[in-house]
MITIKE-521295 format. One line per 8 residues: number of its first residue (from 1); for each residue x negated, y, z of C-alpha. Coordinates in pm, 1 decimal, decimal comma. Layout:
BEGIN
NUM	X/Y/Z | ...
This chain:
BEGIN
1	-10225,5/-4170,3/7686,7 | -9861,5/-4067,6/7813,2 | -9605,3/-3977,1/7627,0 | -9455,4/-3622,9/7670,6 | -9133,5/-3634,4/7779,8 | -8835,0/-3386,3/7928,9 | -9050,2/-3393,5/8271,1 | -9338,0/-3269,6/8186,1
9	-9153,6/-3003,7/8035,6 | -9022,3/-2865,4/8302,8 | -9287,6/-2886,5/8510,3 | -9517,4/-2697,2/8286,0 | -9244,7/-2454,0/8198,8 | -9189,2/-2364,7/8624,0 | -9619,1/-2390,1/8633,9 | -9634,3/-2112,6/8373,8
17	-9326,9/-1903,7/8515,6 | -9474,5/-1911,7/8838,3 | -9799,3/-1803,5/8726,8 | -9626,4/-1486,3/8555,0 | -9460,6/-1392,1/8838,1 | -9755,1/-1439,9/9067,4 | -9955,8/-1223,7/8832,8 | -9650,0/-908,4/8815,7
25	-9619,7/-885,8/9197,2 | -10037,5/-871,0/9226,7 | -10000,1/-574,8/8924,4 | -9724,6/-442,5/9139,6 | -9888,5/-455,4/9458,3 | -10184,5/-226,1/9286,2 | -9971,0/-1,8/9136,6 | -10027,6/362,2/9320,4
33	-9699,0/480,9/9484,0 | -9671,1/878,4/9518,8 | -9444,8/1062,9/9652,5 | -9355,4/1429,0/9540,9 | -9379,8/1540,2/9897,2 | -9530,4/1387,3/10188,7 | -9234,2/1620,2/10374,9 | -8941,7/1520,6/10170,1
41	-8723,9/1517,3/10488,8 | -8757,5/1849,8/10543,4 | -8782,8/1984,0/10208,0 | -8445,8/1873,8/10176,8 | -8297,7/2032,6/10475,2 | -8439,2/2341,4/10332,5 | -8311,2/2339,1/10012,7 | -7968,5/2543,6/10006,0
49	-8286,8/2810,6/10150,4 | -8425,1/2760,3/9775,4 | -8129,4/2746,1/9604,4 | -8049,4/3083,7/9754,4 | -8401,0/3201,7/9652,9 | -8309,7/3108,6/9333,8 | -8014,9/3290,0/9322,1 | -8190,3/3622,3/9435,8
57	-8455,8/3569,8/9134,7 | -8151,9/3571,3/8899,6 | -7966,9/3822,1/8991,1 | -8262,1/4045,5/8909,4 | -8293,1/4254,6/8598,3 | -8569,2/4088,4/8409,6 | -8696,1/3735,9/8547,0 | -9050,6/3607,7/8611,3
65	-9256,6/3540,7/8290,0 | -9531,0/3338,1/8252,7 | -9753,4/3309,8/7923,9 | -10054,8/3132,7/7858,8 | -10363,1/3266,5/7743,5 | -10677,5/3084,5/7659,7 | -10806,7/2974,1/7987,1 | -10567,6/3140,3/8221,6
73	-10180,3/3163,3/8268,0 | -10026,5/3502,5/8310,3 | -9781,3/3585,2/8525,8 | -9536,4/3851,3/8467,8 | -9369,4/3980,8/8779,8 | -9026,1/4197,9/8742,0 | -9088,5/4570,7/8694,5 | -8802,4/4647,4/8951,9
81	-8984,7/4502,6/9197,7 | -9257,4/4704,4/9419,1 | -9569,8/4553,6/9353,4 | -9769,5/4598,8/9642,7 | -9447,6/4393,1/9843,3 | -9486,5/4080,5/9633,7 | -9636,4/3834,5/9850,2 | -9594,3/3415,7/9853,7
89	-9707,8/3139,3/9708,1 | -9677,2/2962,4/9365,1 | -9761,8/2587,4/9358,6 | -9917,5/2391,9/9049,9 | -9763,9/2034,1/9064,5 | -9839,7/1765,9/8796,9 | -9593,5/1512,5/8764,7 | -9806,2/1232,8/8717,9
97	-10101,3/1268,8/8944,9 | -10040,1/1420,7/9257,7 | -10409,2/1418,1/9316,4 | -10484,4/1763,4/9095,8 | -10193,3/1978,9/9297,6 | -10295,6/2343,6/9408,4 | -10185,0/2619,2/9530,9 | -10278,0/2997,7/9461,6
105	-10138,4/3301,9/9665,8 | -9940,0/3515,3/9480,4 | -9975,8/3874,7/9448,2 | -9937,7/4146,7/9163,4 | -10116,2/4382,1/9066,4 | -10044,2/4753,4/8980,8 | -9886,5/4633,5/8622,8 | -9668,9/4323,8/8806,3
113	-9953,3/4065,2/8645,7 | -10122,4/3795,6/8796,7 | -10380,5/3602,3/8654,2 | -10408,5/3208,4/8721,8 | -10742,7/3052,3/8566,8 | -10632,2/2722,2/8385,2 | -10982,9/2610,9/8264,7 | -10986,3/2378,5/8496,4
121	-10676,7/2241,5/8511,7 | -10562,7/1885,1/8346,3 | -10436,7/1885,9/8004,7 | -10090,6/1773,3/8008,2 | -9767,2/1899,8/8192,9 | -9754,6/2091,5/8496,7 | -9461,8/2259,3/8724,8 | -9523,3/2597,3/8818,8
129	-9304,0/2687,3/9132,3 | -9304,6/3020,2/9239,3 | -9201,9/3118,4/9581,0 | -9193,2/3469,9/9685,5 | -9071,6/3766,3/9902,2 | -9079,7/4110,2/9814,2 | -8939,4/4360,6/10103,8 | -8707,1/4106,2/10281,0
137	-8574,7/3929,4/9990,0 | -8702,4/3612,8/9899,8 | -8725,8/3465,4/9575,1 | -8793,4/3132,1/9375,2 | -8885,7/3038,3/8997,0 | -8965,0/2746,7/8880,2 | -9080,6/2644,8/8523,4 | -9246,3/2406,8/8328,2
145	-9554,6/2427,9/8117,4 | -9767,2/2237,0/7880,9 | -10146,2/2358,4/7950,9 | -10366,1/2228,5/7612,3
């Protein structure tokens, strides 16, 4: 039998670093890569648009409220606004799987509510962007939620 000496050392300390690395760049190589937007380009050439958006949705008396109900997410449009004008779209985007975005039209009803049906949605976190004209103006409102 021979002796283990400084040699072998090394060369099963390089055999087993090898290995690890060759076994993080195959975990890498599997890992699913998704982007927020397939459009990002031109999302961002559009954002000072929703950034202005934004700053019409503040400078509104009351703001956009949402509160969640069991099985459904209601949304609370401002009372200033005429709600047979409200027209857009609000967006459901989950951080972490880009798989279970959707988007519902918005549009209010006679008391400024819409109902969204969350029953079916993932548990977990969830951005709810709101994009919206009503008249000429357009509007944006954006806010997080947690749906159980």
């Amino acid at each position: 039998m021979k002796k283990f000496n400084w040699g072998w050392g090394i060369f099963i300390t390089c055999t087993l670093f090898i290995l690890f690395i060759s076994s993080l760049v195959y975990r890498a190589s599997k890992e699913k890569i998704e982007f927020v937007t397939e459009n990002y380009y031109d999302k961002e050439l559009k954002f000072q648009d929703q950034i202005n958006d934004l700053e019409n949705a503040k400078a509104l008396p009351e703001n956009i409220k949402l509160s969640q109900n069991e099985g459904s997410l209601l949304i609370a449009y401002p009372s200033s606004l005429d709600w047979n004008s409200v027209n857009g779209q609000i967006t459901f985007f989950k951080p972490d799987n880009s798989d279970l975005d959707f988007e519902v039209k918005a549009k209010s009803d006679e008391n400024h509510l819409q109902h969204v049906n969350t029953a079916k949605m993932k548990h977990g976190w969830w951005n709810v962007k709101i994009s919206w004209t009503s008249g000429a103006t357009p509007y944006y409102f954006e806010q997080k939620i947690l749906v159980n």
